[in-house]
N, C-alpha and C positions, 0 to 999 in steps of 0.2 A: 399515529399521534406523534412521536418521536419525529418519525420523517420531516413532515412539516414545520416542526420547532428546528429542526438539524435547520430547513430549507429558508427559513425566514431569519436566521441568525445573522446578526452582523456585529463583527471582533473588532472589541477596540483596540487601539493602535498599538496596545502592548502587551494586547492579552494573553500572549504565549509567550513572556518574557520569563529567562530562565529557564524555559523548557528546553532540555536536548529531544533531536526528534530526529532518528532513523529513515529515511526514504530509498527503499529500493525500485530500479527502475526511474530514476531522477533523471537520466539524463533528456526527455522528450514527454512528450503524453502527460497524462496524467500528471507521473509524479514529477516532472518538471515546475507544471502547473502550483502541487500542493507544494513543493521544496522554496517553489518563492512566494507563495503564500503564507507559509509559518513564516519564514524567515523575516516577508515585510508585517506580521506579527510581535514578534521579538525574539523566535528560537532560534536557537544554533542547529544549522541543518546539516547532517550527514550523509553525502549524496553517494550513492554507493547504485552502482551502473557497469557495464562491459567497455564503457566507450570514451576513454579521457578527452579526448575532446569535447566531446557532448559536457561530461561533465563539467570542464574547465569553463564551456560557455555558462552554465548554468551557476558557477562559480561567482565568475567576475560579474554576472547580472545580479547577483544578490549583494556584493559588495558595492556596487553604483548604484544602488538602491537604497543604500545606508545600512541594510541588516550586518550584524556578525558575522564575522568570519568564519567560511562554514568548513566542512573537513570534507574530504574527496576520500574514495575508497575503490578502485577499481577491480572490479570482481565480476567473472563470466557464470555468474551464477550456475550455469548451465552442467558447468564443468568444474564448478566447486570441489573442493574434497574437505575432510576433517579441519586438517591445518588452516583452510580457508576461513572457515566458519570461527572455530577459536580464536582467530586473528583477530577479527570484527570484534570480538568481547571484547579482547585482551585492550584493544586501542580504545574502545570505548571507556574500559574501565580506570586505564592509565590514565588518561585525557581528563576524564568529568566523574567517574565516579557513579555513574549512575543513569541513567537512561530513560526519559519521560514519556515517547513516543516511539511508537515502529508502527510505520505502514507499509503492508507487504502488497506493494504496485507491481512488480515485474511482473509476466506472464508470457504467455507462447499460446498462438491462434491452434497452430497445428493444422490438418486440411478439414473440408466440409466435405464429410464422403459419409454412406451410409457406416453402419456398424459392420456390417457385411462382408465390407471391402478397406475397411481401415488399414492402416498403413500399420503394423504391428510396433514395429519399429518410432514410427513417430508418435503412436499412441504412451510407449514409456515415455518417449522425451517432452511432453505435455504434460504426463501424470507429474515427472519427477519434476519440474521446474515450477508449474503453477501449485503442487499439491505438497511433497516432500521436501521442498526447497522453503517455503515457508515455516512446515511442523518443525525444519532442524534448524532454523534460524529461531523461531522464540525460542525453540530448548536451550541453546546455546546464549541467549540473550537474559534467559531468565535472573540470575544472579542483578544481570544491572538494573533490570527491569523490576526487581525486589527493591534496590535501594530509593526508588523514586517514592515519593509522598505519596502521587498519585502519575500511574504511570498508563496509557492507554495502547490496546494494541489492536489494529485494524486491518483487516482482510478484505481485499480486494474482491469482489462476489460478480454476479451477473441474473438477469433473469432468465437466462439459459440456466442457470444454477437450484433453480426454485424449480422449476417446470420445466420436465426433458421436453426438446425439440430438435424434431430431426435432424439430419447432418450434422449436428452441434460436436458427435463422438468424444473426444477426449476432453475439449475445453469445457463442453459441458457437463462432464461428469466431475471433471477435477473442481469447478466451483462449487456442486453439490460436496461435493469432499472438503473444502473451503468452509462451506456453511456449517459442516458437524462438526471438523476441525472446533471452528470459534465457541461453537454452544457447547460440546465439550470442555474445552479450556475456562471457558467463563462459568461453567457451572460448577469445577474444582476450585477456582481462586475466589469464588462468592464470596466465603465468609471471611476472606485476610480483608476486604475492602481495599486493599490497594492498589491492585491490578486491572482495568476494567478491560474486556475482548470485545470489540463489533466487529459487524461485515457492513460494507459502505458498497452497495449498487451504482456507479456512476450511472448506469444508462446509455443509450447511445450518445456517440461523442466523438468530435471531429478530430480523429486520431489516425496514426498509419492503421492499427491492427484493426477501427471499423472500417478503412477502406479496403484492407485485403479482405476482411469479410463478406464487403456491400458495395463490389466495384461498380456496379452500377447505379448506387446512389451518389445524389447531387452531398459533396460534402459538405456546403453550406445548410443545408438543411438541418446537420446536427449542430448542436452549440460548442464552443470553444472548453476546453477542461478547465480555463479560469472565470467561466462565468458558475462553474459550481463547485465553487470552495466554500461556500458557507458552510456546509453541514462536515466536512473533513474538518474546519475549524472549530467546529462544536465541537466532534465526538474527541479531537487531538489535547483541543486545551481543557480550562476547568470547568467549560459552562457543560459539557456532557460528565462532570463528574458526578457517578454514582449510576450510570447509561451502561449497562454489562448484557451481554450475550442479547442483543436485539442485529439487526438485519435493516438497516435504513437505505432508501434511494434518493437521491440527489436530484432523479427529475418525477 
């Protein structure tokens, strides 16, 4: 039910206005997609990416767009340590005070191998990045994410994550890890009502990490990540205020 309301929603021209909104993996895909999405909304986006360049593009297009000046943060998530992560508060909380959105987009395909034969090695570096890399980002975020009215936080999911399927190995288990992560957390902050946690399914989508997956697919066949902003719109600003611990798809 949710899904469909997410999928039929259309944001008026300022309906994320005042919102601070968090976007990892901004600089391409996805959260390229939702970074100028909020922002030609009304929020102030925080692009936080491995790749200043990328970022900077993604920068000056929200500026020539008319949104708010957004804030860049260059961070190899991959290879974060402590000090990295506290940095992120600390600017966020110097800066605005308070924090309305985080969508945790970045992620890592990893290979398509059986369980069998997984790469041991690459199986951490997919756990850590898609799974632990999120859990110590809200820990660390929590404080600002307290002081928002109503503050949303979003987990990037799959249906590899729902229902194991083979070769999938580590991407697939770490968005199952994803899904309890969120129902977890949204099941602790239930009763403050200020916090609300989903997970958002894009689906297939004309992205680098579905063509490393589906090299043999036509990539025109999947849709563009800005033709499904409507429901990141919903669950980010007010209209999914009171939307906690559900699991929506975009297609």
């Amino acid at each position: 039910m949710h899904s469909a309301t997410a999928r039929a929603h259309v944001a008026a021209p300022d309906e994320l206005r005042d919102r601070v909104i968090l976007v990892t993996g901004a600089g391409d895909g996805i959260g390229r997609a939702t970074a100028l999405a909020c922002a030609r909304h009304g929020a102030t986006i925080i692009l936080l990416g491995r790749t200043q360049a990328k970022l900077e593009a993604v920068y000056d297009e929200i500026l020539a767009g008319g949104g708010s000046q957004p804030a860049i943060s260059v961070l190899d998530l991959a290879r974060a340590q402590g000090p990295d992560y506290f940095g992120i508060a600390e600017q966020v909380a110097s800066t605005w005070g308070r924090l309305d959105g985080l969508l945790h987009n970045a992620a890592m395909l990893g290979q398509r191998a059986p369980i069998e034969h997984y790469d041991i090695g690459i199986w951490h570096q997919v756990m850590h990045l898609n799974l632990n890399v999120p859990f110590i980002l809200t820990q660390v975020l929590m404080p600002v994410l307290r002081q928002s009215a109503d503050a949303s936080v979003l987990f990037t999911s799959s249906g590899v994550g729902r229902r194991g399927r083979a070769f999938w190995g580590a991407y697939g288990v770490s968005k199952f890890g994803i899904e309890g992560l969120a129902q977890t957390l949204a099941d602790e902050l239930q009763t403050e009502g200020r916090i609300r946690v989903n997970c958002i399914n894009p689906g297939g989508t004309r992205t680098r990490m579905r063509a490393a997956a589906y090299p043999a697919e036509d990539p025109g066949s999947r849709p563009e990540p800005a033709s499904l902003m409507a429901p990141y719109l919903w669950l980010l600003g007010p209209a999914g205020h009171g939307i906690t611990g559900q699991s929506l798809d975009c297609q």
